[in-house]
C-alpha positions in Angstrom: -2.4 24.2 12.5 -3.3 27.7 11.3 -1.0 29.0 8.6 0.7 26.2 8.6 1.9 27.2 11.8 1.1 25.0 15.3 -1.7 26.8 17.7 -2.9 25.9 21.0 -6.7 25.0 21.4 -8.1 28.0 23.4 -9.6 26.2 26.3 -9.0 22.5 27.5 -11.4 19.4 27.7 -12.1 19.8 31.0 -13.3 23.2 30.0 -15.5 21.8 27.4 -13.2 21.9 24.3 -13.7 19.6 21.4 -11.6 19.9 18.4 -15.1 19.1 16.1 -16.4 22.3 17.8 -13.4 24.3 17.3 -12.6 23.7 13.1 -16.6 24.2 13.0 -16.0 27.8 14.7 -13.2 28.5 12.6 -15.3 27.2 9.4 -18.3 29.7 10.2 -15.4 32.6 11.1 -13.5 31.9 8.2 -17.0 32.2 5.2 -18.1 34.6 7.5 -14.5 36.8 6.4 -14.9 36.4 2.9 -18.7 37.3 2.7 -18.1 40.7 5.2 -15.3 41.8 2.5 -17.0 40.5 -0.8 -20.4 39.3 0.0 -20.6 38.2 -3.9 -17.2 35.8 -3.8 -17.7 32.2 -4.0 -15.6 30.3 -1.1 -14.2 27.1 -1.0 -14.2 25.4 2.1 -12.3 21.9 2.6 -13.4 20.8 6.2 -11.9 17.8 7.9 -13.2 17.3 11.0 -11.3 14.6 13.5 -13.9 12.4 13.4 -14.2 9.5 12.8 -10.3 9.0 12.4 -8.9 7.8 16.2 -8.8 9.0 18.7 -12.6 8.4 19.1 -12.8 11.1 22.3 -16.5 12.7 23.0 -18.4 13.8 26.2 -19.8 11.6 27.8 -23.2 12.3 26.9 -23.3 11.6 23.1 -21.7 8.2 23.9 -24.9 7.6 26.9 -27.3 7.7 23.5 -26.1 4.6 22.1 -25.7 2.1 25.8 -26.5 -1.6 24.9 -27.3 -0.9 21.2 -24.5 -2.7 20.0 -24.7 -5.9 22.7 -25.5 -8.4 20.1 -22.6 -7.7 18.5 -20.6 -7.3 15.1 -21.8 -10.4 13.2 -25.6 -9.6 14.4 -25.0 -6.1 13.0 -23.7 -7.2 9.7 -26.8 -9.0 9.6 -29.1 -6.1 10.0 -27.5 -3.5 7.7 -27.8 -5.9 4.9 -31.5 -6.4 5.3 -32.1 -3.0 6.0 -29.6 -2.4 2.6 -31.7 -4.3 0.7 -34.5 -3.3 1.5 -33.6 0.2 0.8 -32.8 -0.5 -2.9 -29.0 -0.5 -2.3 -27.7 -3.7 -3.1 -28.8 -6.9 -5.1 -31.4 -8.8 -3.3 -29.1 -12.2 -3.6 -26.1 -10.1 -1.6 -24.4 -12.7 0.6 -22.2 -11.9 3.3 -18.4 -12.5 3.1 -17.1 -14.7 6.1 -15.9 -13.3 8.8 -11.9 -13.9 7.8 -11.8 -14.0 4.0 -8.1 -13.8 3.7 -7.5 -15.9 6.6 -6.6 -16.3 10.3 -2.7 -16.6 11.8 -3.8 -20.5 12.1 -5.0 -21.1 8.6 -2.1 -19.1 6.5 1.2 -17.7 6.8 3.1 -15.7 4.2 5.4 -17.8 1.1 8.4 -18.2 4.2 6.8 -18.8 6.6 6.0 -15.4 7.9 3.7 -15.2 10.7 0.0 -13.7 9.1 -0.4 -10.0 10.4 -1.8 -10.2 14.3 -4.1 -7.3 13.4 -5.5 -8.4 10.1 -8.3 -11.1 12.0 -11.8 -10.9 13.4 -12.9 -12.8 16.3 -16.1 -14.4 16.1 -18.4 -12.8 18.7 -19.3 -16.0 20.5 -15.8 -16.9 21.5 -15.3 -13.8 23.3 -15.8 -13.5 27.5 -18.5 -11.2 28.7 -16.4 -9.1 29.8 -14.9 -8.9 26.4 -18.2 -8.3 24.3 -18.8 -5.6 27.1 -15.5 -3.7 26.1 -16.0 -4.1 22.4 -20.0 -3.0 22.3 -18.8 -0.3 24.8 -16.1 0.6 22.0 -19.0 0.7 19.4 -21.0 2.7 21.6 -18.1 5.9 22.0 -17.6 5.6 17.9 -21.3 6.4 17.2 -21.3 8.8 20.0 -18.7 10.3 17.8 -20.2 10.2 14.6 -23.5 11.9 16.1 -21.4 14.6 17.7 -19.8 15.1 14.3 -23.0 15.0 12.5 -24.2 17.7 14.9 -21.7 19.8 13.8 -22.1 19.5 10.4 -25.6 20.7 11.1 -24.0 23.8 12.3 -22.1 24.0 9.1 -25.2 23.9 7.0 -27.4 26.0 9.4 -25.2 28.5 9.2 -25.4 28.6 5.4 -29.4 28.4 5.3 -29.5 31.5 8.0 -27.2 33.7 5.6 -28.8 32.7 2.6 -26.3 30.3 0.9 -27.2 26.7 1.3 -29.2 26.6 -1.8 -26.5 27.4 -3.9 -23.6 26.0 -2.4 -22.0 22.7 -3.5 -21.4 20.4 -0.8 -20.0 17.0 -0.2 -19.8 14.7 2.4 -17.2 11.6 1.6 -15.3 9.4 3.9 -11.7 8.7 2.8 -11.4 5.2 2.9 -13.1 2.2 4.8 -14.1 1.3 8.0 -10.5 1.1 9.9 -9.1 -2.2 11.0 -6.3 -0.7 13.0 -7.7 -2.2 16.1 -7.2 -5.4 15.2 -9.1 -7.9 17.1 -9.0 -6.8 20.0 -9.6 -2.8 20.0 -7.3 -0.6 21.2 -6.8 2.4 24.1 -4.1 3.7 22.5 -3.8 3.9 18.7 0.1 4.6 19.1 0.6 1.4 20.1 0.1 0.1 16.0 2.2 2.6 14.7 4.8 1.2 17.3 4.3 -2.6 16.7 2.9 -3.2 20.5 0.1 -5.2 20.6 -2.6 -4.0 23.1 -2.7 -5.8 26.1 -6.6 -7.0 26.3 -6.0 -6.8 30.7 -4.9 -3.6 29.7 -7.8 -2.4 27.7 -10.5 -3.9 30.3 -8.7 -1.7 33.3 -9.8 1.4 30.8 -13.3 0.9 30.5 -14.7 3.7 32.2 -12.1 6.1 30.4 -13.4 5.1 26.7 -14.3 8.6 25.1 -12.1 10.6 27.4 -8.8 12.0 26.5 -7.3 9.7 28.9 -7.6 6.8 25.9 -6.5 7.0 22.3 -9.4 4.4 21.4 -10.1 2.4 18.9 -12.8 -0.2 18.1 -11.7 -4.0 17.5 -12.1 -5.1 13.7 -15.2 -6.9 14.2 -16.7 -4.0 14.3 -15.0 -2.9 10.9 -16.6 -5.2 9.4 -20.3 -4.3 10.4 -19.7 -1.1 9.5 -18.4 -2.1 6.2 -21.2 -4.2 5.5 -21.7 -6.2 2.7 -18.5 -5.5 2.2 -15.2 -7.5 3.4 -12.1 -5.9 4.8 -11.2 -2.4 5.9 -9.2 0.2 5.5 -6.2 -0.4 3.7 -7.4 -3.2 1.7 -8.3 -3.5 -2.2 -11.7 -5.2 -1.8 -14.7 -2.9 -1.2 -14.2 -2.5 2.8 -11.6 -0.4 2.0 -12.8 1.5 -1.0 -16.4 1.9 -0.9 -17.7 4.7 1.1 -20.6 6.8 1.4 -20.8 10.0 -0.7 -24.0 12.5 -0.4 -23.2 15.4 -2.8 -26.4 18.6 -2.4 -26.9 21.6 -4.6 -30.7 22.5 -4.6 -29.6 25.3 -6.9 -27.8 22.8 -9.6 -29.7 19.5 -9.1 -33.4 18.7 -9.6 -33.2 15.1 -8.0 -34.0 14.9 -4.1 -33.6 12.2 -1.8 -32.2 9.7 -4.6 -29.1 7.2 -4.8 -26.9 6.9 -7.9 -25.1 3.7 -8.8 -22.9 4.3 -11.0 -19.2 4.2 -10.3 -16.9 6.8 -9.2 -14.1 7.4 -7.4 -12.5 10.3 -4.9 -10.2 11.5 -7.6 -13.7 12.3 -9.4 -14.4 15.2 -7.2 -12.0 17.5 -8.4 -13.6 17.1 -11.9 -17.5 17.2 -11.2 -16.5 20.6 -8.9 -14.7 22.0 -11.9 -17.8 21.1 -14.2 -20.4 22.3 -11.9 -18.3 25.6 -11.9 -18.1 26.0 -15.8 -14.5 26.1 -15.2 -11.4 24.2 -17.6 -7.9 23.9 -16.0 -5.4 25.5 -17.3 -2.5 23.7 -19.2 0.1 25.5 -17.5 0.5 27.7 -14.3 3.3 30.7 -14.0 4.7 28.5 -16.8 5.1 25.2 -15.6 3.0 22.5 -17.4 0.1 21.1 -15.6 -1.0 17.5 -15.1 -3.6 16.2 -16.5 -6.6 15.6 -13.4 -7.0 11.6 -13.4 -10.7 11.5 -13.0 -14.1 12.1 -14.7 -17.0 14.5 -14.1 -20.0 12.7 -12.1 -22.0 15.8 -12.8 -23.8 14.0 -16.1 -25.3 11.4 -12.7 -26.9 14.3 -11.0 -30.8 14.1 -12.8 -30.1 10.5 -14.7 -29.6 8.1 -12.6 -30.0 5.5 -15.1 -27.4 6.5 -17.3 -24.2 4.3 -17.1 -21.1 5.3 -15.9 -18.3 7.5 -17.4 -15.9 5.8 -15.8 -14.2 2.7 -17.0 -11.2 1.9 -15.4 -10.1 2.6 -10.9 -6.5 1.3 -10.1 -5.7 0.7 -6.3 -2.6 0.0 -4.5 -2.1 0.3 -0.9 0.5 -1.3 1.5 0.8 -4.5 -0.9 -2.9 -4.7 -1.7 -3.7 -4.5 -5.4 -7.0 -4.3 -7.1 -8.4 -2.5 -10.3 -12.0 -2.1 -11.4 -12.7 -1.8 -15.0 -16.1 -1.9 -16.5 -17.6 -3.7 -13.4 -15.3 -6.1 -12.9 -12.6 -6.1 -9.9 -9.3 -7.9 -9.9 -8.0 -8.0 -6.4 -5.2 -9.7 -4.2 -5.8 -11.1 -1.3 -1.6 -9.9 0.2 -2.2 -8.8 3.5 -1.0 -5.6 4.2 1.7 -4.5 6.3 2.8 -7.9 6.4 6.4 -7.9 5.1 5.9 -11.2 3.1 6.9 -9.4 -0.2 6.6 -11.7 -2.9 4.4 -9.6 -5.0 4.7 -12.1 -8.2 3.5 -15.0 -6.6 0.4 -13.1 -5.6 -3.2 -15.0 -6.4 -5.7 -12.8 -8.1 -9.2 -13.0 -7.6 -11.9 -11.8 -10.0 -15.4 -10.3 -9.4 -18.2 -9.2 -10.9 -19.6 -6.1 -9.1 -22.3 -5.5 -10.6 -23.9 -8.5 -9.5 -21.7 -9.6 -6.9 -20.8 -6.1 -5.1 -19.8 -8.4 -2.1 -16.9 -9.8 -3.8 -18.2 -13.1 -2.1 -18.1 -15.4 -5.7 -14.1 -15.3 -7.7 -14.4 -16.0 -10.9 -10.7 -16.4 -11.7 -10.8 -20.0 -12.8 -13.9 -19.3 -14.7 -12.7 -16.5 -16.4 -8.7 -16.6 -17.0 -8.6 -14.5 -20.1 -10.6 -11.4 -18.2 -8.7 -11.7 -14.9 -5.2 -12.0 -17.6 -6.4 -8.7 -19.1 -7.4 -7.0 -15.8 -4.1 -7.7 -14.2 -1.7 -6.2 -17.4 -4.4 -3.3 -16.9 -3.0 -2.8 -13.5 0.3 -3.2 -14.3 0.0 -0.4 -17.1 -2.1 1.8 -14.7 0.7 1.4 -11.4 3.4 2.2 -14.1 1.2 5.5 -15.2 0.8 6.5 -11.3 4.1 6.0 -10.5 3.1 2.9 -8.1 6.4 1.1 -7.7 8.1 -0.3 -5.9 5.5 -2.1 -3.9 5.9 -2.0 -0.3 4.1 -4.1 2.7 6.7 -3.4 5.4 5.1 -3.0 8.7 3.8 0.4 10.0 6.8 1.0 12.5 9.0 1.0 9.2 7.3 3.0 7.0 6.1 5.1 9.9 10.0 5.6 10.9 11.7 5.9 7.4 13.7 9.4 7.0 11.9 11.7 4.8 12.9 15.2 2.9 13.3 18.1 5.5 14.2 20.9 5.4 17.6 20.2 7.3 19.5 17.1 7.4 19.6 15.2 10.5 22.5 16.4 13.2 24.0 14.7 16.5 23.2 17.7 18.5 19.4 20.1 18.8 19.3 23.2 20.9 15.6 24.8 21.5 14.9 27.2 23.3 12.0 28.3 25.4 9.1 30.6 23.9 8.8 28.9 20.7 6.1 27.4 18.7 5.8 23.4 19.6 8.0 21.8 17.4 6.5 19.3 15.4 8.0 15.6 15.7 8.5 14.9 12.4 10.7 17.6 12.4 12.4 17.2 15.9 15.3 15.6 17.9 14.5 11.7 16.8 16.1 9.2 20.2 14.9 6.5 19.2 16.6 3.7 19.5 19.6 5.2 20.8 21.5 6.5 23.2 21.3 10.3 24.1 21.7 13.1 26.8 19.1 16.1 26.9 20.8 19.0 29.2 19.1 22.0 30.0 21.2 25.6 30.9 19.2 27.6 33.7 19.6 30.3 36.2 18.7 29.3 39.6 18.6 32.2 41.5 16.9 30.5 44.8 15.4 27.4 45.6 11.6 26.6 44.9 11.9 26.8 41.3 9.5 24.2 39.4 7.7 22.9 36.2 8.7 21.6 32.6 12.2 22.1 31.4 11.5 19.6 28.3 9.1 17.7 26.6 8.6 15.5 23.8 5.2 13.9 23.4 2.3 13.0 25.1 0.1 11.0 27.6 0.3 8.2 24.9 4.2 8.6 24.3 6.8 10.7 25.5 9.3 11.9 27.2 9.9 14.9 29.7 13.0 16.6 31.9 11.0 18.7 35.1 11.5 20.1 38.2 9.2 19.6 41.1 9.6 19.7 45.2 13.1 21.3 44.6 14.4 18.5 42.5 15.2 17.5 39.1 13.1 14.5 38.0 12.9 12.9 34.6 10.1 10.9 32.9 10.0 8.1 29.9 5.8 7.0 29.8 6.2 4.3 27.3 3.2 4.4 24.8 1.0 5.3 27.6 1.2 2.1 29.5 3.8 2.4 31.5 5.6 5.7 33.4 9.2 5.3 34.3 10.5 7.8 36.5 14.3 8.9 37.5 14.0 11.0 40.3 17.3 12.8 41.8 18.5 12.0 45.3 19.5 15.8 46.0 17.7 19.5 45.8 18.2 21.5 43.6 21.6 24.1 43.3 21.4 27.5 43.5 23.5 29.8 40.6 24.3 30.7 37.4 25.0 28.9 34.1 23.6 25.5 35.7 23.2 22.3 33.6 20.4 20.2 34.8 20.4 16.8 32.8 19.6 13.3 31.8 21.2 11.0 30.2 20.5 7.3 28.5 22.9 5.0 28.2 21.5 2.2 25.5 22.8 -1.5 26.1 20.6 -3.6 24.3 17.3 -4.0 22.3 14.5 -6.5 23.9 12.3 -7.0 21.2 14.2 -5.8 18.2 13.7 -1.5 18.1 12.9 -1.5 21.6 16.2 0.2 23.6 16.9 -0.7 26.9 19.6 0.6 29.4 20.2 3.2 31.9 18.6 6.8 32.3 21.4 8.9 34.8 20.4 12.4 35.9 23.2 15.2 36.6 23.6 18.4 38.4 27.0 19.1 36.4 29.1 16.2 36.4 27.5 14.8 39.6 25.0 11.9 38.8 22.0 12.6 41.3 19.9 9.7 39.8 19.5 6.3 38.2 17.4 3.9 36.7 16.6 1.1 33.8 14.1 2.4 31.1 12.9 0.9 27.7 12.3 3.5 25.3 9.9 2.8 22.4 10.5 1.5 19.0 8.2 4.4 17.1 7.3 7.5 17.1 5.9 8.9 20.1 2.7 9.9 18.4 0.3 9.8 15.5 -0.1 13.3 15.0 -0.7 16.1 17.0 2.2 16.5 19.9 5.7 17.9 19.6 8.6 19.2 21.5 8.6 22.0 24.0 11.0 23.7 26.2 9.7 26.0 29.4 6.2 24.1 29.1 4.1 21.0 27.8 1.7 22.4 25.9 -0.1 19.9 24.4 -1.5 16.8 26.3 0.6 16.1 29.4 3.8 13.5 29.1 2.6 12.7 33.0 0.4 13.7 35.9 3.3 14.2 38.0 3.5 18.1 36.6 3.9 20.8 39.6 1.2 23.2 38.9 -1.5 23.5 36.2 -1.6 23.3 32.4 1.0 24.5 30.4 3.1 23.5 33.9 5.4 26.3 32.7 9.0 26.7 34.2 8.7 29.1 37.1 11.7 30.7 39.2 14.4 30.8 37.2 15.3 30.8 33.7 15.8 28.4 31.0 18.4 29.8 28.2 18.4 26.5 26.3 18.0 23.0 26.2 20.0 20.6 24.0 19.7 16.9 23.0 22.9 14.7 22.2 22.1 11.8 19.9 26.1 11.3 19.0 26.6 8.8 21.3 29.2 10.5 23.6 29.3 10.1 27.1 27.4 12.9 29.1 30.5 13.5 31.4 32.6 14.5 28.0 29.3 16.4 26.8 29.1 18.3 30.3 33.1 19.2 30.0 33.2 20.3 26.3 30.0 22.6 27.7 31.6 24.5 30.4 34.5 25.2 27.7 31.7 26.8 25.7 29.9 28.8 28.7 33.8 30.1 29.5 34.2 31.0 26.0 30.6 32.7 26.0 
């Protein structure tokens, strides 16, 4: 995005583009602006580089650095951070490690009716897993801190930059993760990331055949959560969780200008919503009450700027609240109440949650609960969170899975309709945004010139290598493609060439009969020329959305990562010899054959 419009990247991967390159080049371009105009004006600069979110995609050669450091494995690793956290001062000396699944297994609990425990949400010991397994997962490691470094490089940039113009020293900077080590590859890892927000398990056999690919664009990887909890280590948990595997992360904050302390580590406790605060004090600078006349909230955090040259001093914070996908937890004066509801689980049930109690200031590991010891704290902590979710608008509580929450209807800007029309030379429309078939039936038709054979390329396109769809015309015929989260390409190929003419309406259409497993639509995918059906066959057609982030719809061309390999010609794979004047996309339900008539009354009309 640039102006909160989509942009292309400039080059491809196999030309050597990286997107932690590219928002590093546009970070040195964009201070570089500013200080040509007004080489006195502060800038602000909020850079989030892709990593270390998934896809974890580097060359080759930064992933080559780290081969057979993580062979021992996840549980070895915890192991060694600890000692090595310890002996750096971090962490209390009598830090124990959690176990390896300290809210349970799918064979040890299941939710208050019976409800299955989440399939993602446990760790498989190291020493139960094949060889062939522990290969994949320390190979998985091996591409994520092949990321990292590649990041890190490019945060040296960043900061190179600033010392060669003369900046660094007085420039404010700071590095903070936004949550936890991730989970979301549950225990297995993943190749394709989609598949979560979809509710497909990977498919280990599947994951082993990709090997080789780990790192490329060809994979959407993701390490399994063993290695979650290495990196989270002492903690337990991961992302999305209350305990401090989801909430602890690093923060390094410089300012050789503003802060005499070098080198040192601050204990006290603070908080992302902290950040906005300290940069506000560092800056000398009060918010306003009120902006163009509307009444300003008040900024829920506390300046960590008093931390900078004391590091003894206690903390000026008192009281965190968390709530994330039916986890609860509140810190308050260094103790932690926490839950141990597994997210994303759908048990509901919230009053009949257990609480556990910590002390983090000796126990940071959240390894000894106190609850029984202490009822009357972990009774005050949990009416403190209750007051604090009422204050931050936290309710209603909500664990549904990720293909629900993923999938619920949001605001738009216009309310959903049973028929799209795009047309070509537009800006990639974004999904969230665009024609939604999921789960239903639908028809996608496109209206072109044909003025002689041998045309060929994309007519339509809705997604990606790891999801999507795509209408296309290649060796003189119309051919239509569903790739199911990346696993699986079904193809419909016509029977016939191609027509020659005016005002012709080249389509697809599915025909929904049934769901097999609940959300996943099954029937038949008919291509037309007109009303004649040149094509058929069965497809499945996935439950979510046909990515994460990052690929939309396009008519004439694909012009983000391909929907399939079978593409005449090279990347965008434009539509070449003829012309396109629109596509549309039926998701009323009618048959195509009453679609295709009630069009040609149209065209006549036209």
């Amino acid at each position: 995005m640039h102006d909160n419009h989509p942009v292309e990247q400039p080059s491809t991967p196999e030309e050597g583009y990286h997107f932690g390159v590219d928002i590093t080049d546009k970070a040195l371009e964009f201070i570089g602006d500013v200080k040509a105009i007004a080489p006195e004006r502060p800038v602000f600069l909020y850079y989030a580089p892709g990593c270390a979110h998934a896809p974890h995609q580097v060359p080759p050669e930064w992933v080559e650095r780290y081969r057979g450091q993580f062979d021992a494995g996840y549980e070895a690793m915890r192991e060694q951070t600890m000692a090595r956290q310890k002996e750096m001062g971090l962490i209390p000396q009598n830090t124990e490690l959690p176990p390896l699944n300290p809210i349970g297994t799918p064979e040890t609990r299941t939710g208050p009716g019976g409800e299955p425990f989440p399939p993602l949400d446990y760790t498989r010991p190291w020493d139960t897993l094949s060889e062939d397994e522990q290969r994949l997962f320390a190979r998985m490691a091996e591409v994520y801190a092949g990321f990292l470094s590649h990041c890190d490089d490019q945060i040296g940039r960043l900061l190179d930059y600033l010392e060669s113009t003369e900046q660094l020293d007085n420039t404010i900077i700071v590095v903070v993760s936004d949550n936890g080590a991730s989970g979301e590859g549950g225990p297995n890892g993943s190749v394709n990331e989609n598949k979560i927000a979809n509710g497909v398990p990977d498919d280990l056999a599947e994951n082993m055949a990709m090997l080789d690919e780990l790192g490329s664009t060809k994979s959407y990887g993701h390490y399994p959560n063993g290695w979650a909890m290495a990196f989270n280590a002492p903690f337990k948990m991961w992302k999305r969780y209350s305990f401090n595997g989801g909430t602890c992360d690093p923060c390094v904050i410089s300012w050789p200008a503003g802060i005499k302390a070098r080198g040192e580590t601050r204990d006290q406790y603070h908080h992302a919503v902290d950040l906005v605060p300290t940069l506000l004090d560092c800056l000398g600078i009060e918010l306003p009450g009120t902006v163009k006349g509307h009444t300003q909230h008040p900024i829920e955090g506390v300046s960590m700027r008093y931390s900078f040259d004391a590091g003894s001093i206690p903390t000026a914070k008192h009281t965190q609240f968390y709530s994330m996908l039916g986890s609860r937890g509140i810190w308050h004066d260094g103790w932690k109440a926490v839950t141990t509801h597994p997210t994303l689980s759908g048990w509901s049930h919230f009053p009949d949650n257990a609480w556990e109690l910590y002390n983090t200031i000796e126990d940071r590991a959240e390894l000894h609960d106190l609850a029984a010891q202490e009822p009357g704290k972990l009774a005050e902590l949990v009416g403190l969170w209750f007051h604090e979710a009422g204050a931050h608008q936290a309710f209603p509580l909500d664990d549904r899975s990720a293909v629900e929450i993923i999938t619920n209807p949001r605001p738009q800007l216009a309310p959903p309709r049973n028929r799209y029309v795009y047309r070509p030379g537009g800006a990639e429309v974004p999904e969230s945004v665009a024609v939604s078939i999921r789960g239903r039936s639908y028809s996608i038709g496109a209206l072109v010139d044909l003025p002689d054979p041998g045309a060929q390329g994309v007519l339509f396109a809705h997604g990606g290598r790891f999801g999507g769809h795509a209408l296309y015309v290649k060796d003189n015929r119309l051919h239509y493609v569903y790739n199911f989260l990346g696993s699986e390409e079904q193809r419909i190929s016509a029977t016939e060439d191609l027509p020659v003419g005016h005002d012709l309406l080249l389509a697809a259409s599915f025909d929904k009969d049934g769901e097999d497993p609940p959300g996943t639509a099954h029937g038949t995918l008919s291509l037309y020329y007109g009303e004649r059906k040149v094509g058929e066959g069965r497809i499945r057609t996935q439950p979510g959305k046909f990515s994460v982030a990052g690929e939309g719809l396009n008519v004439g061309r694909d012009g983000g990562d391909a929907v399939t390999d079978d593409y005449p010609g090279t990347r965008p794979w434009p539509f070449t010899g003829g012309r396109i004047d629109r596509v549309a996309i039926d998701v009323s339900g009618t048959a195509f054959i009453d679609l295709e008539r009630e069009a040609a009354a149209m065209l006549s009309r036209e």
